[in-house]
C-alpha positions in Angstrom: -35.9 89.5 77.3 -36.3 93.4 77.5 -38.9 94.7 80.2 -42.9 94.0 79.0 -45.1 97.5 78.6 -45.7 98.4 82.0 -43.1 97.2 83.8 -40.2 99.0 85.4 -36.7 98.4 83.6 -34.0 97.1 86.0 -30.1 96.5 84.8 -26.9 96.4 86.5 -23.9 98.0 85.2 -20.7 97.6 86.2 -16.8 98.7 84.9 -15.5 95.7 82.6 -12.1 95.1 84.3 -11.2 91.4 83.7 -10.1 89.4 80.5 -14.0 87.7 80.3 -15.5 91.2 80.9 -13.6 92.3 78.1 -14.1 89.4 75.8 -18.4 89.4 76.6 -17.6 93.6 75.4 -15.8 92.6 72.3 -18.8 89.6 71.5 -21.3 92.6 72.6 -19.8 94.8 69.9 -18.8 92.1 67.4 -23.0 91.2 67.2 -24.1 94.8 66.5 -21.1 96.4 64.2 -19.0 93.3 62.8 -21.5 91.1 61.6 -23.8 93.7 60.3 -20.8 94.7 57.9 -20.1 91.3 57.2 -17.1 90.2 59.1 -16.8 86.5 59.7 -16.3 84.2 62.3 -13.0 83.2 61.3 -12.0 86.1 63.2 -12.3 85.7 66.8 -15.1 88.8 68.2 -12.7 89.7 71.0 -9.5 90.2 68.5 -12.0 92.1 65.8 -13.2 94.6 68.5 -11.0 95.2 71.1 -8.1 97.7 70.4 -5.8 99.5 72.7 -7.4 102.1 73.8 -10.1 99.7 75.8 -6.9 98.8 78.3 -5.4 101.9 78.9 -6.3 103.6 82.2 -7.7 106.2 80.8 -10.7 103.8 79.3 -13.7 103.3 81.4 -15.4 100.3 79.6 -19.1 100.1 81.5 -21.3 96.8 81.1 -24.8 96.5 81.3 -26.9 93.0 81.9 -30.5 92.0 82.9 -30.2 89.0 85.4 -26.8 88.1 84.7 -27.2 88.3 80.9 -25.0 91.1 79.2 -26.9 92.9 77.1 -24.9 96.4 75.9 -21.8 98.2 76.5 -20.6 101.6 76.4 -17.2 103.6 76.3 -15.7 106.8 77.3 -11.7 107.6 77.0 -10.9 110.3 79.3 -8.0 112.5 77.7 -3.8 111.5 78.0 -1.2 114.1 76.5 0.8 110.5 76.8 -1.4 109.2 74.7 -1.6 112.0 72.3 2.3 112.1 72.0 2.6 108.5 71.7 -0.3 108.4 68.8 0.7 111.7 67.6 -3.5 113.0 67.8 -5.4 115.4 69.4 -5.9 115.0 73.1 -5.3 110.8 73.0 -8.4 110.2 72.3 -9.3 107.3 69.6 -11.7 109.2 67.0 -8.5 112.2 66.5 -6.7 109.2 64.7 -9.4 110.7 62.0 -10.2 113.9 62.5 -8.7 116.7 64.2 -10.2 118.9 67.1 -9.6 122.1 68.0 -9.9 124.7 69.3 -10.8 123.4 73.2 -10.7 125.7 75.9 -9.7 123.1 78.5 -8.3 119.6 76.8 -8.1 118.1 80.3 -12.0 118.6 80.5 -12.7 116.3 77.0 -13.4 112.7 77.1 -14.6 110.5 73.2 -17.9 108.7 74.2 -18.6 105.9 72.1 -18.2 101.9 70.8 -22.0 101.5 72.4 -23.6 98.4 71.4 -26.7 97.1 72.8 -28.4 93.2 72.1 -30.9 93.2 69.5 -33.2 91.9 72.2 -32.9 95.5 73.6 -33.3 97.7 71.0 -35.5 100.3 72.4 -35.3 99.4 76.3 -33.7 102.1 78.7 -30.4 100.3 78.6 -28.6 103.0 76.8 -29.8 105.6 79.3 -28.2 103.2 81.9 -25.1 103.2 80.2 -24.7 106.7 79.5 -25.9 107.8 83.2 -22.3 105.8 84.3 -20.5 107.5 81.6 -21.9 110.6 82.9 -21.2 109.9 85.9 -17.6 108.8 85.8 -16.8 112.1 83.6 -18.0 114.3 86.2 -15.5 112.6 88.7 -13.1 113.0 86.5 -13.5 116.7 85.9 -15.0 116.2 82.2 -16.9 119.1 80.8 -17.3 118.1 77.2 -17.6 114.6 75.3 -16.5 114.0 71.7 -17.8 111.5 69.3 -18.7 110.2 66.0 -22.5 109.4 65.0 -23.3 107.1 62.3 -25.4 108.1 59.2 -25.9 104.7 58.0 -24.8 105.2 54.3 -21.5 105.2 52.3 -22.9 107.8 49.9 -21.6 110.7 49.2 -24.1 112.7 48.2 -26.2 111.5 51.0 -23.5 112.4 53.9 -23.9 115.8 52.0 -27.3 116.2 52.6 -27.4 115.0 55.8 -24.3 118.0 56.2 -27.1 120.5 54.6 -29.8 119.3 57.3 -28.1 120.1 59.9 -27.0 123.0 58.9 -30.4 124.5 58.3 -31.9 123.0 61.2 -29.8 122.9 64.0 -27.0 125.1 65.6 -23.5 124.2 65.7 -21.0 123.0 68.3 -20.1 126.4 70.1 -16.6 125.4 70.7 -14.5 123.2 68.8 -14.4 122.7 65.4 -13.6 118.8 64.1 -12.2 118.4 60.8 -12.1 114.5 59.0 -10.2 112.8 56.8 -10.6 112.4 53.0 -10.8 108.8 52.7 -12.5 108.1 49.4 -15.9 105.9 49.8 -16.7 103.0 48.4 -18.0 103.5 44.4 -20.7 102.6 43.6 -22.1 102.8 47.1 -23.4 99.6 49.1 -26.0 101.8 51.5 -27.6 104.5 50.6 -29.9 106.6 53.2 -32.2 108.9 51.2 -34.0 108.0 47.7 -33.4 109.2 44.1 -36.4 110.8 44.2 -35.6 112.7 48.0 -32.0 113.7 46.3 -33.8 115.4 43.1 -36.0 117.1 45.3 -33.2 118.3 47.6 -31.3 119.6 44.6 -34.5 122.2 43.6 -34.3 123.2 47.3 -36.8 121.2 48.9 -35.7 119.1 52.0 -39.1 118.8 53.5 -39.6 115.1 54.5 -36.1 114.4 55.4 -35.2 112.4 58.0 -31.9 112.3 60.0 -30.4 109.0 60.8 -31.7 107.6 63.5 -28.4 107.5 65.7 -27.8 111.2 65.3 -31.3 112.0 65.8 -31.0 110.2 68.9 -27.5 112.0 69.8 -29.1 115.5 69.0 -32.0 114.5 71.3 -29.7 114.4 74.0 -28.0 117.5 73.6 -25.2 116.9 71.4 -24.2 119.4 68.2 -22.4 118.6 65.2 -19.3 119.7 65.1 -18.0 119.4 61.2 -18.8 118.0 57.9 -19.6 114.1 57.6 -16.7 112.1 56.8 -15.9 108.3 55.7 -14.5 105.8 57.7 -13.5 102.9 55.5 -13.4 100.8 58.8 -16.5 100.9 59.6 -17.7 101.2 56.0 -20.0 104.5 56.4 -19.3 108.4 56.9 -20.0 109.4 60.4 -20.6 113.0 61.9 -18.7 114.3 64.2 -20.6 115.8 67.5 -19.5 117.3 70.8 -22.1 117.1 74.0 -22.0 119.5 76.8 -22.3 117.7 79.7 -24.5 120.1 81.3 -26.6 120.3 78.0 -26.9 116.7 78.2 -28.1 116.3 81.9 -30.8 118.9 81.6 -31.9 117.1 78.1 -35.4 115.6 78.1 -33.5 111.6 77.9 -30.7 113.5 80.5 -33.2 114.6 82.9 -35.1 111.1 82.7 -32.2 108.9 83.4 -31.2 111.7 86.7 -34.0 111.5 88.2 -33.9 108.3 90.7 -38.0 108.8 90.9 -38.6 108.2 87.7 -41.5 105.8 87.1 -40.5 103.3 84.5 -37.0 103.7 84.1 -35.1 102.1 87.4 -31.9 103.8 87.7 -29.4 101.5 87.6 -26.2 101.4 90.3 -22.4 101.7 89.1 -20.7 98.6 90.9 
């Protein structure tokens, strides 16, 4: 169970290296993202969520738990023109199989952060901090400047995605240095999940966006730093458009959530060792 008020939140997180490591990160992610979309259990959670770019070397697959119990997991691929050429994408990295990036002004220096899924149990604990403060950490080693990723907007709208687009447009600057570009993958019609009401749509249209929310994954991203970095754009995968964002590292660390989770004195949050 996650930490009681009060209490100081403890985790370990380690690299998931073996077969049973990656099997607990494919059940990890199978729990949050495949059975929310409906996926069954005919297909085994390891074979669903597990692709090849979680066992190339260039994947760092970090694993959090609580007293032995796994409880989320995190990503980052750092960048292989071997990979690129072999995939024929930007940089080797798994979210240019969609969307293109460019320009960068140092590819070796850009790593894709994602596939984080955390136990329900834990919604809201520090675990994510955790995660990302090893992702952080291994980047830096590496000589990573710059993370890429895709943030979830929870809807397979159209018109939606677009006024999530418009939001961000008004109300927050843009990525300073790349420029990511989707695909035009046609959404599902009519759609299945939509994020804003009738109502909020037919006031946005006369120009009123007051009392619009952002989804609560990008809200979180932009909270640490990150900037979208193109329009929304649908992933029939996954069943929802997604925004694509780009962090600077050193944005990120002096964040309010980067600061908190860099700071070994922190009351409350327990920084957690990389093993």
């Amino acid at each position: 169970m996650a930490a009681r008020a009060g209490e100081r939140f403890r985790c370990r997180i380690e690299r998931a290296t073996s077969v049973a490591q990656l099997e607990t990160v494919g059940r990890l992610r199978w729990e949050v993202f495949s059975q929310a979309i409906g996926y069954g259990r005919e297909v085994a959670p390891a074979l669903c969520e597990i692709t090849g770019f979680d066992v190339v070397p260039e994947a760092n697959l970090f694993l959090a738990s609580v007293d032995g119990e796994p409880i989320g997991t995190l990503r980052i691929v750092l960048p292989s023109a071997e990979l690129a050429d072999w995939y024929g994408c930007t940089l080797g990295l798994p979210m240019t199989l969609d969307a293109a990036i460019g320009p960068v002004p140092d590819r070796r220096a850009v790593a894709e952060i994602g596939r984080s899924a955390v136990s329900l149990a834990y919604r809201g604990s520090p675990v994510i901090g955790h995660l990302m403060r090893a992702a952080y950490l291994a980047s830096r080693a590496a000589g990573i400047t710059h993370w890429v990723a895709a943030s979830l907007t929870e809807t397979d709208c159209a018109t939606d995605a677009g006024l999530i687009d418009l939001l961000l447009a008004r109300r927050f600057a843009p990525s300073r240095f790349t420029a990511i570009r989707g695909p035009r993958h046609a959404p599902f019609a009519p759609p299945r999940r939509p994020f804003f009401s009738q109502e909020q749509r037919q006031r946005a249209e006369a120009g009123d966006l007051s009392g619009l929310a952002l989804p609560r994954s990008l809200n979180f991203h932009l909270l640490c730093g990150a900037k979208a970095a193109g329009e929304a754009y649908f992933d029939p995968g996954i069943r929802e458009y997604l925004v694509p964002i780009v962090f600077d590292l050193d944005e990120y660390a002096a964040s309010p959530f980067g600061r908190r989770f860099h700071a070994p004195a922190d009351e409350g949050v327990g920084v957690a060792p990389l093993v």
